[in-house]
Steps between C-alpha positions, in 0.01 A plus 500: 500500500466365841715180528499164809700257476381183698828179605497210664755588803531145565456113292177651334132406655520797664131695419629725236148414310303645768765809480487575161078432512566773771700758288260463209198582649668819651677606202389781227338328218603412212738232720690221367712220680809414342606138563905532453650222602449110555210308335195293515607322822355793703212425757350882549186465731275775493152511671261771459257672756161297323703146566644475119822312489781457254853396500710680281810370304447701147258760529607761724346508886314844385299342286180492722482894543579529100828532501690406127802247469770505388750224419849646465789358333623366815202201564483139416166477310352189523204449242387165670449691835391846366211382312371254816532852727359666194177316480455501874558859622237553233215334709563733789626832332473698237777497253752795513777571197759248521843643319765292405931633370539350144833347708326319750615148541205213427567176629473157285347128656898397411637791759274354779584119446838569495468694799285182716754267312756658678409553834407133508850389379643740782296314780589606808717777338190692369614848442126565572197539235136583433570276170338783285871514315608824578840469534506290200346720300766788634746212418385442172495893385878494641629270189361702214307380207204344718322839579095486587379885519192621540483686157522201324258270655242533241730454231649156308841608636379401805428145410791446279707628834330261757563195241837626486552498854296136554814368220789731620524615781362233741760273422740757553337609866480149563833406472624776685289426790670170476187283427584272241204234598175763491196331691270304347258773603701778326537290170116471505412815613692709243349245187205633636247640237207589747768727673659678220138564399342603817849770517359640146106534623669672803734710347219606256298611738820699689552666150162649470424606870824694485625807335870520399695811546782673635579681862382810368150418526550516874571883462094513443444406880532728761557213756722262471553164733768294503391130573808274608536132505618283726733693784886650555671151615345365173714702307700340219849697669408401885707323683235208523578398139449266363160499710409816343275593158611621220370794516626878655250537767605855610507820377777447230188403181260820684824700418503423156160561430448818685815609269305405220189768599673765666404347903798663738323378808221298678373336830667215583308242673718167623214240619559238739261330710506498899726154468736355272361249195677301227370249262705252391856401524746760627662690788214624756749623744235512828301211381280345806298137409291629806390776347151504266253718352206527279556541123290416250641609220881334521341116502771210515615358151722269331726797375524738788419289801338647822511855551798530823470769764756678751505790694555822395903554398530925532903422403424337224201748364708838608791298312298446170359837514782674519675337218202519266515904564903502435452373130287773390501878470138561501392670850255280653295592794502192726243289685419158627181373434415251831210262382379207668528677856186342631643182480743579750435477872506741752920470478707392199830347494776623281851521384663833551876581520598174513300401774109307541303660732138569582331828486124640516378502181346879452897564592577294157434831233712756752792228476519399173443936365835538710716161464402486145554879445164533280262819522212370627316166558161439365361211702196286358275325726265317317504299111256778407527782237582782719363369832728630799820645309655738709818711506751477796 
């Protein structure tokens, strides 16, 4: 079983759609990409060669070449989100196998207004949020007795569980985030009927276009990617914390999967793009207000705010790399994955031991394979499927 593994190297943003899209269409079929870590708040852009366009944030980035998903035990599902991407990936693609772990989390309308409740009450100590409720629904599984898994989403344990949760446990997350007075907004929005029903049409639909399994159905593949969320400095144990997911980001979930189906290496692929991004709140250590460039896909919004650029930081990526690599025994074979190089001009500035300098950018891949201490550098020159990927 051929294996890749595609990380953010960086705040997330970084391409890794367009990488995995890249993988997929390469690999031997049957292929399936594993999401394994993170959730719904994932903005995966892929664009094929006849002008089709989807952003990802279920359904794996292989989809358009026919690749299955698969959701492991280690994503957020969100069934308001997955059946809106659901519905409209199926106007421009045929639909591919979508697999689902029985474990897999399923977040609840109560997980996500908890989640924008809190961030608002923080105000201008947001930790930093899509306002999907990710980390509340993480936060949630961590007290026991409030579970939402994917096995039992067709069942009435499901609904006796989220009415449980609306009674219990809100109170109880609410008080420990220290709001006593909720909004008036909250109050209405969790009496909601229209809400609670829409999240039953939605999680319908989610239960149907799914199939619920194990990891040993991925032993039936004979390629395998690994679809990450988010990127390295995102990581629920980075230093940034508490401006971090909650989510491992790395290579620590792939581990535990591969374990699972018998993978003792794979490709590694760390993404980042030819500059430094960041949405929302946080450390951006090289952030520049002067600098700016064309995305379409990470729009402004109430939750995460304007997407933030900075240069390139090859300290901080060689530093990330080489700690993701220390917590695992698997043997990787590495590589960067450079996208967004023709946005750059003819020389790019970065941040390289410990100084900012300028260099000519078709220097950039030679750099960062040494400084970073990676195999090779795959450099992508264009938002195209395949168009101008080369190997330094």
């Amino acid at each position: 079983m051929k294996a890749t593994a595609v990380i953010g190297a960086n705040f997330g943003d970084e391409g890794k759609g367009r990488i995995v899209d890249h993988f997929a269409a390469s690999a031997d079929a049957p292929c399936v990409v594993i999401r394994y870590n993170g959730g719904a708040q994932a903005g995966h852009t892929v664009v094929t060669p006849d002008g089709r366009r989807h952003v990802f944030s279920h359904i794996g980035s292989g989809s358009f070449v026919g690749a299955s998903t698969y959701l492991s035990e280690f994503f957020i599902a969100n069934p308001f989100l997955f059946a809106k991407e659901f519905v409209k990936l199926k106007k421009v693609s045929h639909s591919a196998d979508i697999y689902c772990h029985e474990y897999t989390p399923i977040s609840t309308p109560y997980d996500m207004l908890l989640n924008r409740e809190a961030e608002t009450w923080r105000g201008n100590q947001r930790h930093g949020s899509c306002g999907y409720g990710v980390a509340e629904t993480v936060e949630r599984l961590c007290r026991g007795g409030f579970s939402t898994f994917a096995k039992d989403i067709l069942t009435n344990g499901f609904r006796d569980t989220l009415a449980k949760i609306k009674a219990e446990y809100v109170p109880q997350r609410l008080a420990r985030l220290g709001i006593r007075k909720p909004s008036d907004w909250f109050r209405d929005s969790i009496e909601c009927d229209g809400l609670l029903s829409e999240y039953y049409n939605n999680l319908e639909l989610m239960g149907q276009s799914i199939k619920i399994t194990r990891s040993g159905v991925l032993k039936t593949f004979k390629s395998v990617v690994f679809e990450g969320a988010q990127g390295l400095c995102l990581d629920e144990r980075h230093r940034f914390f508490p401006h971090v997911t909650r989510s491992k980001t790395g290579l620590t979930n792939i581990e535990t999967i591969c374990e699972h189906v018998g993978i003792r290496s794979l490709d590694v692929l760390y993404v980042s793009r030819a500059y430094l991004t960041r949405h929302g709140v946080g450390p951006l250590p090289t952030e520049d207000a002067n600098l700016e460039y064309e995305d379409t896909t990470n729009t402004e919004n109430e939750w995460q705010g304007k997407l933030r650029f900075g240069c390139l930081d090859i300290d901080l990526m060689a530093e990330n790399i080489k700690e993701d690599l220390g917590r695992v025994s698997l043997k990787a074979h590495t590589a960067i994955a450079l996208t967004c190089f023709d946005q750059i001009a003819s020389h790019v500035t970065i941040k390289c031991k410990m100084q900012t300098k300028e260099i000519d950018k078709d220097a950039l891949p030679k750099l960062l394979a040494g400084d970073v201490g990676v195999d090779r550098v795959i450099v992508s020159r264009s938002p195209g499927r395949l168009a101008e990927t080369e190997q330094q």
